[in-house]
N, C-alpha and C positions, 0 to 999 in steps of 0.2 A: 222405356224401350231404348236401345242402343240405336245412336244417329244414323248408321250405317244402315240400319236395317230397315229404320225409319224413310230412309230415303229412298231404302231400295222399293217397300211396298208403296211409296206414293208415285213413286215413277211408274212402277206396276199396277197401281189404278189408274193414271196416264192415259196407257196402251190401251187400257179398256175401253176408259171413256171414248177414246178417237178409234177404234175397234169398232163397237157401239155405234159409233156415227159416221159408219163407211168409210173413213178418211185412214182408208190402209197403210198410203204411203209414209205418212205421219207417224202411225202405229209401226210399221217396220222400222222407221228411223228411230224411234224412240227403244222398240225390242234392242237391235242393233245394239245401243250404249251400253245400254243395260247389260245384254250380253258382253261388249268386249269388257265390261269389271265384274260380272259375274259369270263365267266361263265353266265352271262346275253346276250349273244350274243346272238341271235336266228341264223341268217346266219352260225354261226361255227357248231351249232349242226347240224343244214340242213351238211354243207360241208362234217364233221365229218361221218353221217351216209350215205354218197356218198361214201365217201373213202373206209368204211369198206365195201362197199359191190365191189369195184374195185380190191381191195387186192386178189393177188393170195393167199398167205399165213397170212389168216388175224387174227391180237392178239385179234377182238374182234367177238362177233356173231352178226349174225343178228338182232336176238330179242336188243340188244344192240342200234343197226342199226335205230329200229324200236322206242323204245325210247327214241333216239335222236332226232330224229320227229318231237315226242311226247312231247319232251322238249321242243322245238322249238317253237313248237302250242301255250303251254302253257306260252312262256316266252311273244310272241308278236302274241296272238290273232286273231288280227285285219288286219293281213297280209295274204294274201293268197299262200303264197311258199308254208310254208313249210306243210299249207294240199295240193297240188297240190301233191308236193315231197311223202308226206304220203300216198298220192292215188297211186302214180304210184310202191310206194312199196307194196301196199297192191292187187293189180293188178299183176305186173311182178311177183315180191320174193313167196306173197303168196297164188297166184291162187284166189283171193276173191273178185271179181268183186262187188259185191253186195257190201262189205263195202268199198272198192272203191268209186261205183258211192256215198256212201251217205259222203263220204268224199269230192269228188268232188264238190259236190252242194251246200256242206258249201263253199268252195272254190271259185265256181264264182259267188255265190253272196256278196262274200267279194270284189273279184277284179270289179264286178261290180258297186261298192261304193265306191271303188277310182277311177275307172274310169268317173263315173259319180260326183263326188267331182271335178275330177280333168277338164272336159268339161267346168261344168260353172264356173270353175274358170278363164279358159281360155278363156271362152266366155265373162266373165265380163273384163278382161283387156284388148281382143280384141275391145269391145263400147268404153273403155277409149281413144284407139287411133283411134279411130273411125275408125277400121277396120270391116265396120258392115256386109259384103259378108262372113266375113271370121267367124266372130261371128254367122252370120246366118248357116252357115255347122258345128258348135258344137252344136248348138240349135236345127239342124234338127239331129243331131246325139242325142243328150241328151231327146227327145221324143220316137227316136225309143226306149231307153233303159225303160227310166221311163214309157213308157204304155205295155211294153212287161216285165219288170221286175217281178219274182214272187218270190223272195227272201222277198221282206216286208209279214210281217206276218199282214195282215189289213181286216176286212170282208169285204165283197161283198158291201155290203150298204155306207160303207164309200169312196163310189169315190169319187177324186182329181177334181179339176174345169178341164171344160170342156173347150180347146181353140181352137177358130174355127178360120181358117185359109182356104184365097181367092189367089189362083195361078192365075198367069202373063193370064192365058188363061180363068180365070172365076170359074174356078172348087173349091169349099167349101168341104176342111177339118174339119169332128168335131173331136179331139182329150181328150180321159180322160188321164188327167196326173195322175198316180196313184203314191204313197210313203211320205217317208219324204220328198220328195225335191219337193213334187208337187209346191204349192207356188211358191219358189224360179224358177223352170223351166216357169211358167207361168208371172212371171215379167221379165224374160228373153225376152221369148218370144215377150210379149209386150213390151219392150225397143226396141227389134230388127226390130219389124214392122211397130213402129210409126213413123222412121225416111227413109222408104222403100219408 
């Protein structure tokens, strides 16, 4: 493992330890280094505006708090922490449910896109070792998500193929795969059932 990085997770078990053991202030001084050499971090701004708001006697403010968030958001987008983390500040600290929830709903339809990236990806290695029971419970998972998802921004008119689907007792499933990933869920699908 590179020195660098080596040094960076042990300072980062550090913060925990004294985390761990109430000793906030400690843990802030420690976040603090950590952040001025690693500045690109999105996780340290998340941790950073955790600490100041645990500090009995804290050097920074909230709005501080709240910017580091905000930093966070900004540095790594595509992640859904640190607006989860943003909601629950915006919620507890400043009584704002409303910008809350709209913080929230950007939130799970992020974690919903890795969740659902990360199904068929597991579903696809599962066919490789021809684990196809185990492949078909992330496929019947990866439908609930793609036909209930309402995070894609897509009109009404542009629905996903339609996969119809006959259970063990007779009964015909029609299913609209709605999103980006409709395609890929429906070759899923159909890799999993053709060897059923």
């Amino acid at each position: 493992m590179n020195h660098r990085i080596q040094s960076f997770t042990k300072a980062l078990a550090n913060v925990s330890r004294l985390r761990a053991e109430n000793d906030y202030e400690a843990a802030f001084k420690e976040a603090e280094d950590l952040l001025e050499a690693w500045k690109g971090n999105a996780h340290l701004h998340i941790l950073r505006a955790r600490l100041i708001q645990l500090q009995e006697h804290p050097t920074s403010t909230l709005d501080d708090a709240k910017q580091a968030l905000q930093d966070a958001i900004d540095l790594d987008p595509s992640s859904p922490a640190a607006a989860i983390e943003l909601g629950n500040f915006l919620d507890a600290v400043e009584d704002d449910p409303r910008a809350a929830s709209k913080v929230y709903t950007k939130a799970l339809g992020q974690a919903r896109r890795l969740l659902i990236e990360g199904l068929i990806g597991q579903a696809k290695a599962l066919l490789q070792l021809e684990k196809r029971d185990e492949a078909l419970r992330c496929v019947t998972e990866l439908l609930q998500l793609t036909h209930t998802s309402s995070a894609d921004k897509r009109s009404k008119s542009a629905g996903g193929p339609d996969i119809i689907m006959r259970s063990s007792t007779g009964k015909v499933s029609v299913i609209e795969v709605q999103g980006p990933y409709a395609t890929e869920v429906e070759q899923l699908v159909n890799e999993v059932m053709a060897t059923r």
